[in-house]
C-alpha positions in Angstrom: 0.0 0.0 0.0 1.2 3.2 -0.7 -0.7 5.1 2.5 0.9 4.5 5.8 -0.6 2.8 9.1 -3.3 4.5 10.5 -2.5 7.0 13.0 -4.1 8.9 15.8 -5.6 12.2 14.5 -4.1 13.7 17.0 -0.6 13.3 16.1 -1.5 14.5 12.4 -1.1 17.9 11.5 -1.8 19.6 8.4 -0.1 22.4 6.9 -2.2 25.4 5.5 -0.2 24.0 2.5 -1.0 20.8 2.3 -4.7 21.9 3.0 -4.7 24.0 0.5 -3.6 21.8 -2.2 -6.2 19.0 -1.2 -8.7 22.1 -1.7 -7.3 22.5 -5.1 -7.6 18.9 -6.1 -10.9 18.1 -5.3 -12.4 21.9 -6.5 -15.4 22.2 -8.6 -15.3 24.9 -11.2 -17.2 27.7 -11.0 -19.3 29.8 -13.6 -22.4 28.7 -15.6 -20.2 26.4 -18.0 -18.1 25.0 -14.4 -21.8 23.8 -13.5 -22.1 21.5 -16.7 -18.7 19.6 -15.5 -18.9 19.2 -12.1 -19.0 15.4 -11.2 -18.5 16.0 -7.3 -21.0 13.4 -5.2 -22.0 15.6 -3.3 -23.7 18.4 -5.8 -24.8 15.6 -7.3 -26.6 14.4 -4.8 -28.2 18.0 -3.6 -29.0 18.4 -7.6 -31.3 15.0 -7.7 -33.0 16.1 -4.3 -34.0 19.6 -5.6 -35.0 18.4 -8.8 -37.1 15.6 -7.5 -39.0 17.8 -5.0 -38.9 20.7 -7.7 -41.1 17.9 -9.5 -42.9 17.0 -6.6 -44.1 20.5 -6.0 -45.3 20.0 -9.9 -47.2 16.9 -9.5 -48.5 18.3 -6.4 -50.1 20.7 -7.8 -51.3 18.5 -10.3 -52.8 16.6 -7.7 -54.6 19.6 -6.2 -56.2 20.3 -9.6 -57.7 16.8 -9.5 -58.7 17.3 -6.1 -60.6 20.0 -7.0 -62.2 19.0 -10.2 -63.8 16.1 -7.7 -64.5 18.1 -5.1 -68.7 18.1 -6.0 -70.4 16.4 -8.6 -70.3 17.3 -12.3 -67.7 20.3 -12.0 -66.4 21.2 -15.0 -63.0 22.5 -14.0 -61.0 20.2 -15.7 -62.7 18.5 -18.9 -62.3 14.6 -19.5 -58.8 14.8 -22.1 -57.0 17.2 -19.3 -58.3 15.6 -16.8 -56.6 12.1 -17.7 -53.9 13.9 -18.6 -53.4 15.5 -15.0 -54.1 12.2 -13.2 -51.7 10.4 -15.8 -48.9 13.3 -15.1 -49.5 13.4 -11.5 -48.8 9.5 -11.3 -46.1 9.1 -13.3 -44.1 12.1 -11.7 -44.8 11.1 -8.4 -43.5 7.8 -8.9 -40.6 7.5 -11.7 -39.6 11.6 -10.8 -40.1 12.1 -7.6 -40.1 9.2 -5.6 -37.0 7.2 -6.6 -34.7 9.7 -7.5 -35.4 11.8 -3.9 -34.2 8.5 -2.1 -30.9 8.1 -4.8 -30.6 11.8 -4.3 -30.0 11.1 -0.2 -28.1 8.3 -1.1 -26.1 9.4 -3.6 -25.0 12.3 -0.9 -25.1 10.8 2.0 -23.6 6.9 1.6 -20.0 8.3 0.6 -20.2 10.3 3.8 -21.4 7.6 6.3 -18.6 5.1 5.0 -16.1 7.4 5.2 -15.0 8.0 1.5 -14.2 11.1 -0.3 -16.2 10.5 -3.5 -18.3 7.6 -5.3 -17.1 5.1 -7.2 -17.7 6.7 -10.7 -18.4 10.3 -10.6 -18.6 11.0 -14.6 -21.2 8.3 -14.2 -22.8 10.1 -11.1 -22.9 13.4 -13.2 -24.4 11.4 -16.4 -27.3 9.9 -14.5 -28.3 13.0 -13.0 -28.6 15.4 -16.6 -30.6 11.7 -18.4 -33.2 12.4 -14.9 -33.2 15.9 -15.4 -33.8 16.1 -19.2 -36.0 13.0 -19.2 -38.5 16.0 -16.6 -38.1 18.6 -18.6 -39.7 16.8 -21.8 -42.4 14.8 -19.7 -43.3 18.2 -18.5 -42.6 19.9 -22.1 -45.1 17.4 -23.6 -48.0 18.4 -21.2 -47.3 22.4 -22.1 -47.5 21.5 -26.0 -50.2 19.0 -25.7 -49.0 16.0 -26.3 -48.9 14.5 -22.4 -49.4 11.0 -22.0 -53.6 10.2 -20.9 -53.5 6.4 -19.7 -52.5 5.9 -16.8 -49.1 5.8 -14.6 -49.4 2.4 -15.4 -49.5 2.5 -19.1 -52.3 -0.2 -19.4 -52.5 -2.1 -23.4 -54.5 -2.4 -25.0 -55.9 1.3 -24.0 -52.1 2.4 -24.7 -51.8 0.9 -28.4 -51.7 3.6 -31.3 -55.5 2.5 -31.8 -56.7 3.6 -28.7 -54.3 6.3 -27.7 -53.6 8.3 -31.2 -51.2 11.0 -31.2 -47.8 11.7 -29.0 -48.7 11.0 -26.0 -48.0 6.6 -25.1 -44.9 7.6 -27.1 -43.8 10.4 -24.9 -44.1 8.3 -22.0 -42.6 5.1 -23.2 -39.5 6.6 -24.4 -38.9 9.3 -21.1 -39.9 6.0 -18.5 -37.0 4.0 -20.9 -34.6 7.0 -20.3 -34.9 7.5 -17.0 -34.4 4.2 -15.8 -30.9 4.2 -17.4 -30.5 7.5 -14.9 -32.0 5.1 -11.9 -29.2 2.0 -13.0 -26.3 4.3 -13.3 -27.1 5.4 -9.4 -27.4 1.9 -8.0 -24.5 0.9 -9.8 -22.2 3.6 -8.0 -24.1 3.0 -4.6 -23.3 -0.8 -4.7 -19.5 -0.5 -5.5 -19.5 2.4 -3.7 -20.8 0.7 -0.7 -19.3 -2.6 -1.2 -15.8 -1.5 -2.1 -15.1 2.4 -0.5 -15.8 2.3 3.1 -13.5 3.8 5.8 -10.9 0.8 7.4 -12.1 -1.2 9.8 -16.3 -0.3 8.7 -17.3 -4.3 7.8 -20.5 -4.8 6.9 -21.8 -5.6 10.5 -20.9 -1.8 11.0 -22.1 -0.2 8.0 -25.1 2.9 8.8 -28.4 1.1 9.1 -29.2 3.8 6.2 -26.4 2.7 4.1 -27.7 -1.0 4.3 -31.3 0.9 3.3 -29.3 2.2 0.3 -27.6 -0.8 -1.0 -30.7 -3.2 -0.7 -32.7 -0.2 -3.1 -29.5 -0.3 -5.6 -30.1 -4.7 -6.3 -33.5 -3.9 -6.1 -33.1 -1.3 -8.8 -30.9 -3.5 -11.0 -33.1 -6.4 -10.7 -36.8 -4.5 -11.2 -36.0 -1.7 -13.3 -34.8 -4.3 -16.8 -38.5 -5.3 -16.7 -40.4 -2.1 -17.1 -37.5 -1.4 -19.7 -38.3 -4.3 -21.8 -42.1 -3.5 -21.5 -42.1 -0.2 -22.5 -39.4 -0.9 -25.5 -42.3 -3.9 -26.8 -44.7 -0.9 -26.4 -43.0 2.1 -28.1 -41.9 -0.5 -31.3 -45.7 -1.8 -31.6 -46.5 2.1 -31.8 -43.8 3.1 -34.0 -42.8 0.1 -36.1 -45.9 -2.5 -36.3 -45.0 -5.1 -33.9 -47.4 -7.4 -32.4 -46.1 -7.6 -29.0 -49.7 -6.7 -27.5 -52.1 -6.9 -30.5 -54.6 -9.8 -29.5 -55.6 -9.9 -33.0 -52.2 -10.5 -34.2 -51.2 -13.3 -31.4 -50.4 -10.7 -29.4 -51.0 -11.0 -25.4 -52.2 -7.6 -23.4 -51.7 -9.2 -20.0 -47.9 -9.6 -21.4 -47.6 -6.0 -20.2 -49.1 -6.4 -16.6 -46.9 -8.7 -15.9 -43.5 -7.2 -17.3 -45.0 -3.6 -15.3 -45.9 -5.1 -12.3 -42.6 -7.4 -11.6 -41.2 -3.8 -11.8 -43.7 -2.0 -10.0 -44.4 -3.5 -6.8 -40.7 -4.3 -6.2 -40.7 -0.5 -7.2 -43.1 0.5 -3.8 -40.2 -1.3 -1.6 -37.8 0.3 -3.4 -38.9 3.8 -2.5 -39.8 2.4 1.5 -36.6 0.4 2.0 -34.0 3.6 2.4 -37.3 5.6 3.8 -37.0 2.9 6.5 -32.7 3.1 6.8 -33.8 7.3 7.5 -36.1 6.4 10.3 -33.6 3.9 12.1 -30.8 6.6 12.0 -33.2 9.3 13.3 -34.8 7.1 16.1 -31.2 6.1 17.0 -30.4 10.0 17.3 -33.2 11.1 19.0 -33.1 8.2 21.9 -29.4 8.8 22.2 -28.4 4.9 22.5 -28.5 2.1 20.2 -31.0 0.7 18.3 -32.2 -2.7 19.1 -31.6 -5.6 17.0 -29.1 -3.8 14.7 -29.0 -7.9 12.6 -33.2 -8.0 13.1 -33.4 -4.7 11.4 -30.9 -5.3 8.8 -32.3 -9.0 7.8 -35.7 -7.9 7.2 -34.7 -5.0 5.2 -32.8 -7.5 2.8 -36.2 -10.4 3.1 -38.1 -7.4 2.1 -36.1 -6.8 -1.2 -36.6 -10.3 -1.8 -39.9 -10.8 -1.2 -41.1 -8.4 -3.0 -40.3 -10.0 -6.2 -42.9 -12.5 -5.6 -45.9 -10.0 -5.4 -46.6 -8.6 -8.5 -49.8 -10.1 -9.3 -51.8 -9.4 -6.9 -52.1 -6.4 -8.9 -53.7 -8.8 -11.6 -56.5 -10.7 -9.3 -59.4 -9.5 -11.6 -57.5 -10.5 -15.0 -58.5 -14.4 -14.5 -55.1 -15.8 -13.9 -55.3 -19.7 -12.3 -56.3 -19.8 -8.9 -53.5 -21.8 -7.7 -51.1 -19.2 -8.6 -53.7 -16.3 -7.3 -53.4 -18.6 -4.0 -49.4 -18.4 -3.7 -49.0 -14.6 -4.4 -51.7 -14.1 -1.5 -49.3 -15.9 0.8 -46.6 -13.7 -0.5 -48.2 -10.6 0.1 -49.5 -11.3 3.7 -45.6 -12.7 4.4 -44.3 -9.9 3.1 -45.9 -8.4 6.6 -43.6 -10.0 9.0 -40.3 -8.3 8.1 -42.1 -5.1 8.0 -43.3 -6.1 11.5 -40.2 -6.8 12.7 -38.5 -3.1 11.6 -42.2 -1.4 13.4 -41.4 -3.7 16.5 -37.7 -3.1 16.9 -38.2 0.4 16.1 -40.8 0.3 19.3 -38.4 -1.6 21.3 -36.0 1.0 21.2 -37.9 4.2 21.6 -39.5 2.1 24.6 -38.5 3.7 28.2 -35.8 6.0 26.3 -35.3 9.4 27.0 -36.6 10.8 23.5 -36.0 14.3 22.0 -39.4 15.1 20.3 -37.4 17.1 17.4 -39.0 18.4 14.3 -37.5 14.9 12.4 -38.5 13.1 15.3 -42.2 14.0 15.0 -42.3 13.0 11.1 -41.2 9.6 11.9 -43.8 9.1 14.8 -46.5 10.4 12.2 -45.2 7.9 9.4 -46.1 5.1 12.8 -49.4 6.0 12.4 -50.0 6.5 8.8 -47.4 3.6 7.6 -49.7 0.8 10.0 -53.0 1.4 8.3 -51.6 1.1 5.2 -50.0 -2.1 5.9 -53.2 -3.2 7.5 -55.5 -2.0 4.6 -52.6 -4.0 2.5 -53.2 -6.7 4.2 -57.0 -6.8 3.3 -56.2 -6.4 -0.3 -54.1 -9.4 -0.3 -57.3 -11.5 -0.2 -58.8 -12.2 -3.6 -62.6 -12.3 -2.4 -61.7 -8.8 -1.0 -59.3 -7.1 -3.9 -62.0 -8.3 -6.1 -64.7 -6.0 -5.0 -62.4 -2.9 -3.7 -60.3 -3.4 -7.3 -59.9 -0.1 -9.2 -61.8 1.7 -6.9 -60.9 4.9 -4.4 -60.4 2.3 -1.5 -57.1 1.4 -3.6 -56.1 5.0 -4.0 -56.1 5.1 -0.3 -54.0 2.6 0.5 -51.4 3.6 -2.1 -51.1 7.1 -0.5 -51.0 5.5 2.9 -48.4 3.2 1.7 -46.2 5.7 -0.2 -47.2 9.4 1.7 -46.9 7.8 4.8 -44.7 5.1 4.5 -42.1 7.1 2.3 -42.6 10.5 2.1 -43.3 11.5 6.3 -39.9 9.8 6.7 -38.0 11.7 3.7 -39.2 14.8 5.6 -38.2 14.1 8.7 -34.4 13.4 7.6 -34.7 16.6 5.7 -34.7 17.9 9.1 -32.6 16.0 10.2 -29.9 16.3 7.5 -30.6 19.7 6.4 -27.5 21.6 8.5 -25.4 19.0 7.4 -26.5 20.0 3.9 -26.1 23.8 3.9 -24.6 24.4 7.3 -28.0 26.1 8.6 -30.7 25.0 11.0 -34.3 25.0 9.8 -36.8 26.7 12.5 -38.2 24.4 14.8 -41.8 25.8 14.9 -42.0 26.3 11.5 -41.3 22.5 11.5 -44.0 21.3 14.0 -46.2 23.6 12.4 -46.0 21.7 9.1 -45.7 18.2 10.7 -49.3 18.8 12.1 -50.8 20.2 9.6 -49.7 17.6 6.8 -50.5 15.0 9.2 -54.2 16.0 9.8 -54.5 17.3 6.4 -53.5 14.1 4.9 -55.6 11.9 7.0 -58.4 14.1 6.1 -57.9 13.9 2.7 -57.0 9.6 2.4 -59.3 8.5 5.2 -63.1 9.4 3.2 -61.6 7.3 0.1 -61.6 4.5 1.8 -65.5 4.5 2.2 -65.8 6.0 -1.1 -64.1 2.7 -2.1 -66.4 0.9 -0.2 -69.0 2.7 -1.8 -67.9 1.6 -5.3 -66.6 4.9 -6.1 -64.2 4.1 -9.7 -60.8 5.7 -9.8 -59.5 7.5 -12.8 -63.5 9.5 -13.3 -63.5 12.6 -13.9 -66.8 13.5 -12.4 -70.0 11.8 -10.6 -73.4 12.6 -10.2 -74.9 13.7 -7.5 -77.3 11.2 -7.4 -74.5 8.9 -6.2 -73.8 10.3 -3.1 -70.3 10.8 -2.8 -70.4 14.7 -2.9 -69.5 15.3 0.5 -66.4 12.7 1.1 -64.9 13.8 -1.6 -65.4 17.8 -0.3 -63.9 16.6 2.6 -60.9 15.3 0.8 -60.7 17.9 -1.1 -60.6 20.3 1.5 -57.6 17.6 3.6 -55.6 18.1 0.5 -55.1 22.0 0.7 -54.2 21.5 4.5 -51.7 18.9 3.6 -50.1 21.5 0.8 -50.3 23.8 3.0 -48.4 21.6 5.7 -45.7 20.5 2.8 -45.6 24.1 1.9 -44.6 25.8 5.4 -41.8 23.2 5.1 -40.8 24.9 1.5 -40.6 27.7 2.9 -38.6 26.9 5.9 -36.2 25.6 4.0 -35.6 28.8 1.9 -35.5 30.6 5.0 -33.0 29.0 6.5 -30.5 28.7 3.6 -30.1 33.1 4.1 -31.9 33.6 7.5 -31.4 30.2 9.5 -29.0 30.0 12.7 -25.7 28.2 11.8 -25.4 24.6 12.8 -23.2 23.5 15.2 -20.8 20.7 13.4 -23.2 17.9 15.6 -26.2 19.7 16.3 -28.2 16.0 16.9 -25.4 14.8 19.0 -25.6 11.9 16.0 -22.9 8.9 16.0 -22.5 8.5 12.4 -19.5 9.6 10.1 -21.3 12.0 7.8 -21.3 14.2 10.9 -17.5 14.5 11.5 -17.2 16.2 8.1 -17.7 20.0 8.2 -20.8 21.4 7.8 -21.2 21.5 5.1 -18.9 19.3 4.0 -15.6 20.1 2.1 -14.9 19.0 -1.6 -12.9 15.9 -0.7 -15.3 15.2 2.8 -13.0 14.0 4.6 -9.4 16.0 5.5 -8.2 12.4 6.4 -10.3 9.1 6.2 -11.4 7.7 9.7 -10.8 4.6 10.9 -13.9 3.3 12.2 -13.9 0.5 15.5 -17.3 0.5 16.1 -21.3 1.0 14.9 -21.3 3.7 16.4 -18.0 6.0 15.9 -18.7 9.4 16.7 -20.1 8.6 20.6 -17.0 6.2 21.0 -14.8 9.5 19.9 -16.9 11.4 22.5 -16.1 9.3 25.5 -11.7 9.7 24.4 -11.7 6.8 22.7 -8.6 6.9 20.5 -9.4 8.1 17.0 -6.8 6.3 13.9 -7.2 7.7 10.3 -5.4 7.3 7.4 -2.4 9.1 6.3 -0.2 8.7 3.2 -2.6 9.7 0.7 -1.4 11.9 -2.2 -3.2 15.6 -2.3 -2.1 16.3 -6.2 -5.0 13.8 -7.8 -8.2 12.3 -6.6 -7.3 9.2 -4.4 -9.8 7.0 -2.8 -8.8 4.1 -0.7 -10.5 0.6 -1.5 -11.5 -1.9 0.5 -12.5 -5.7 1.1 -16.0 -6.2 0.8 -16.4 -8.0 4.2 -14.2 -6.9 7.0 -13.1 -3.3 4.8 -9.4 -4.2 5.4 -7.7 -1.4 2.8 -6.5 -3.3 -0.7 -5.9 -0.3 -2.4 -6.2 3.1 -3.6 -8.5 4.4 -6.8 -7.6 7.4 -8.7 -10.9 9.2 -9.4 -11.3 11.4 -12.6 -11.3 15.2 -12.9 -14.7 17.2 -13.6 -15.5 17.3 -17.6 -18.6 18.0 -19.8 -18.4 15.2 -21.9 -21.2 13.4 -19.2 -23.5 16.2 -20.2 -22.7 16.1 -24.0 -23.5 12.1 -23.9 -26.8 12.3 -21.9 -27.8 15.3 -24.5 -26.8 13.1 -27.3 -28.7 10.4 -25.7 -31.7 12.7 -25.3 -31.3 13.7 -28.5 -32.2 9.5 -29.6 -34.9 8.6 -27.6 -37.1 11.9 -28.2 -36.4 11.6 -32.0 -37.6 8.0 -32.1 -41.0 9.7 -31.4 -41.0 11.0 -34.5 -38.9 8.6 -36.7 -36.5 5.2 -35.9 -33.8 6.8 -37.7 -33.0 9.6 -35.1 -32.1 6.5 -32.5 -29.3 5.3 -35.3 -27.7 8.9 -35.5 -28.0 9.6 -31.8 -26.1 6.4 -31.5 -22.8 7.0 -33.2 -22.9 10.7 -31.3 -23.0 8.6 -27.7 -20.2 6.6 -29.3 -17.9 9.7 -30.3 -18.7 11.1 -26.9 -17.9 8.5 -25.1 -14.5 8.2 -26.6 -14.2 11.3 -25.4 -15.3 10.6 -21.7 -13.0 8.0 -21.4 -10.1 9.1 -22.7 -7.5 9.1 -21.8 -8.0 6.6 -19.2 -7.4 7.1 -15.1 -4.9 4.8 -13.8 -5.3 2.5 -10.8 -2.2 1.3 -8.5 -2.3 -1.1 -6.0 1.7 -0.9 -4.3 
């Protein structure tokens, strides 16, 4: 190895020099054309969480449209067309825009700091992901401005997508930007597995790793397991639209339920995919906010990786109405009540620990006891659907609806939140307000039960999803007022917390370098962090490093490593026993040329096969370009 024994920190002592020099190394450029290169994890990171929540805010809005259009029978806010249009947007967004990326956006920032490294494993890579996710928005939202927005559905159902039934730009729009994005969603799972597997601090083995980083890596297989599927369906999709293939045509030989299955071995993986980190971000926070460890650390972390496998074996019972054999109805009911018990176990572990501690009721702290609440009837109302008898009547009607925004609002999203909070002056080196934050925890709590609750009777009822409008006669006028009227508390709840966080960015009270008294790595970087993270790379002894420094333990870190290029120290995947070092390339704009010549394919495939073929030698000559010349790697 070329980077001596780890020392005590204490008996290392940097030079302004040296300091300086590491500052040099690691240095983003500035300017407008500096932003277009940068490939530093970090702003990487912070760019997918603004851009997701920047898309959130868009789909919510969407969502408060639809709200209103149902808030009385036979309003004519929004006509049938839009209306599908909206509901088709608002679903999409929320889950292929928002949803996903928010969670690689965390992770992507905050798994290189928990392990201890000064960068990810591929930062061109990182930097490519992020402009596919952003341009893939920008022309989902484009579309809807000109038009041409997809109408069917989230879900995309065929035959209702085919170019008989859905004419025009729409299916297309959607098939190719889902196709895209995905690529953006591989690239980040890819980095967070090596990353994770391969980059952690000496002496971090994998019975040591963050509870949150665990979250993180189970999400990446996940990722690289589910996402192929709804690649390959909506690739069948966009060349039966654009090039007369028979992949769903019934009349042809074709098979419709062909694309359930593909979407759906995608997409209910893809619910756990979004809760699995949402559950690593309660674990750290409850372990924070109780000040002692969290009880059974190998509990939580099994059921987090039973979940991820589980929940492969679910899919169809999103397909109990399409007359599949019973038998196999019969197993995918046992799947999705088992899939229960590891989610149990995190709930009763969680409990376990917070039981007769001393807890700090914290903004962050109050968004993970509201996500107890929310998260159980969801998994309870989950439960119910399991059951064919059951699912059969409830099936595409509002009582689903409900239990999807149970599931993901309060499941995913009251977490993500509360570790906004939590991470925020680790983020920008600012504290958000503290009654601003309880003021939006209680009002998006009662606002969202006010506006989920009523569906579920309207489900009961046998209100239909995806309507645009009712008649009076039915008598679902007044739930759905009430909902309506839940939803613009719960915006407004989500909204104080908007504007907390601009507030705090120029008017907030600087953060302490600790300010949760939190035993993790990312907080012994500065606040915000440096370029390179870490001055030296700790040495970690324990779960739980930053209490053990408190109490005088001594602190080792590693020493040796050059300042004049971009080393990273690699290590064995088990017991993180140092093997070698990685050079890391410099910032360039040739990840931003490829993911525009990329772009420049799949939206000109809309419009004629040929563009794909020209787009593709343009990656090709920009990808020469990336990678050359290539970084060397030493291992003395």
């Amino acid at each position: 190895m070329t980077f001596e024994k780890p020392t005590n920190s204490r008996d290392v002592i940097d030079s302004p020099e040296e300091t300086s020099r590491l500052e040099r190394t690691w240095h983003s450029p500035g300017g407008l054309l500096g932003w277009f290169t940068h490939v530093n994890q970090r702003m990487i990171g912070k760019r997918f969480i603004i851009t997701a929540f920047c898309f959130f805010l868009l789909a919510g809005i969407l969502g408060i449209l639809i709200r209103l259009q149902l808030a009385g029978p036979e309003q004519k806010l929004l006509g049938p067309e839009l209306y599908n249009q909206f509901f088709t947007m608002h679903g999409t967004v929320m889950m292929f825009f928002f949803a996903i990326p928010v969670m690689e956006g965390f992770a992507i920032y905050f798994v290189p700091l928990m392990v201890g490294s000064r960068d990810m494993a591929f930062p061109r890579l990182n930097a490519f992901g992020y402009y596919v996710y952003l341009i893939g928005g920008i022309v989902l939202f484009g579309s809807l401005l000109l038009s041409m927005a997809p109408n069917a559905g989230w879900f995309n159902y065929v035959p209702l997508s085919s170019k008989l039934y859905s004419p025009g730009y729409g299916v297309d729009v959607w098939t190719t930007m889902i196709t895209f994005i995905e690529v953006s969603a591989l690239t980040a799972a890819v980095e967070l597995i090596v990353t994770t597997l391969r980059m952690r601090a000496p002496g971090m083995s994998l019975n040591r790793m963050p509870l949150f980083v665990w979250a993180a890596l189970v999400m990446s297989f996940m990722i690289v397991f589910a996402m192929p599927a709804v690649i390959v369906s909506s690739t069948l999709l966009i060349l039966d639209r654009l090039v007369d293939t028979q992949f769903f045509i019934v009349e042809s030989g074709g098979e419709p339920l062909l694309w359930q299955h593909l979407f759906w071995y995608f997409g209910h993986p893809e619910v756990y995919i979004i809760l699995v980190p949402a559950l690593g971000m309660i674990s750290t926070i409850i372990i924070t906010f109780t000040r002692r460890p969290i009880y059974g650390y190998t509990a939580l972390v099994l059921s987090v990786v039973a979940i991820g496998f589980v929940s492969f074996g679910l899919w169809v019972h999103h397909m109990f109405t399409t007359g599949l054999p019973q038998l196999g109805m019969s197993f995918f009911t046992a799947a999705s009540v088992t899939i229960a018990i590891p989610s149990g176990v995190q709930i009763f572990c969680w409990i376990a620990s917070l039981w007769g501690a001393k807890i700090r009721f914290a903004t962050p702290m109050l968004w993970v006891l509201g996500f107890f609440a929310i998260f159980v009837i969801g998994g309870l109302t989950g439960v119910m659907v399991a059951s064919i008898p059951f699912d059969t009547q409830v099936h595409d009607t509002f009582f689903l609806v409900a239990h999807f925004h149970y599931v993901l609002i309060g499941g995913a999203v009251f977490p993500l939140i509360g570790a906004t909070y939590y991470w925020w002056p680790k983020i920008t080196g600012r504290m958000m307000s503290e009654a601003a934050g309880k003021w939006s925890f209680w009002l998006a709590f009662i606002g969202f039960n006010v506006t989920f609750f009523p569906m579920h009777q309207l489900g009961l009822e046998g209100m239909p999803r995806r309507i645009y409008t009712y008649v009076e006669e039915m008598g679902w006028g007044d739930l759905n007022l009430l909902a309506t009227i839940g939803s613009l508390v719960l915006a407004t709840g989500f909204g104080i917390t908007l504007i907390n966080a601009v507030w705090s960015v120029f008017r907030g009270r600087r953060a302490e370098p600790n300010p949760w008294g939190a035993p993790t790595l990312e907080w012994a970087a500065d606040s915000p962090p440096a370029s390179y993270n870490f001055r030296h790379i700790p040495v970690v002894h324990s779960r739980w490093p930053l209490w053990d420094w408190d109490t005088d333990r001594e602190r080792a870190v590693v020493t040796g490593l050059r300042n004049d290029r971009r080393e990273v120290v690699l290590t064995s995947i088990l017991d993180a026993k140092p093997v070698g070092v990685q050079v890391l390339p410099a910032p360039t704009i040739w990840p931003f040329v490829s993911a525009v010549a990329a772009s420049m394919g799949f939206i000109g495939i809309i419009f004629h096969p040929i563009f794909f073929v020209i787009a593709f030698f343009l990656v090709a000559f920009t990808l020469v370009a990336w990678f050359w010349p290539r970084r060397p790697w030493r291992n003395d």
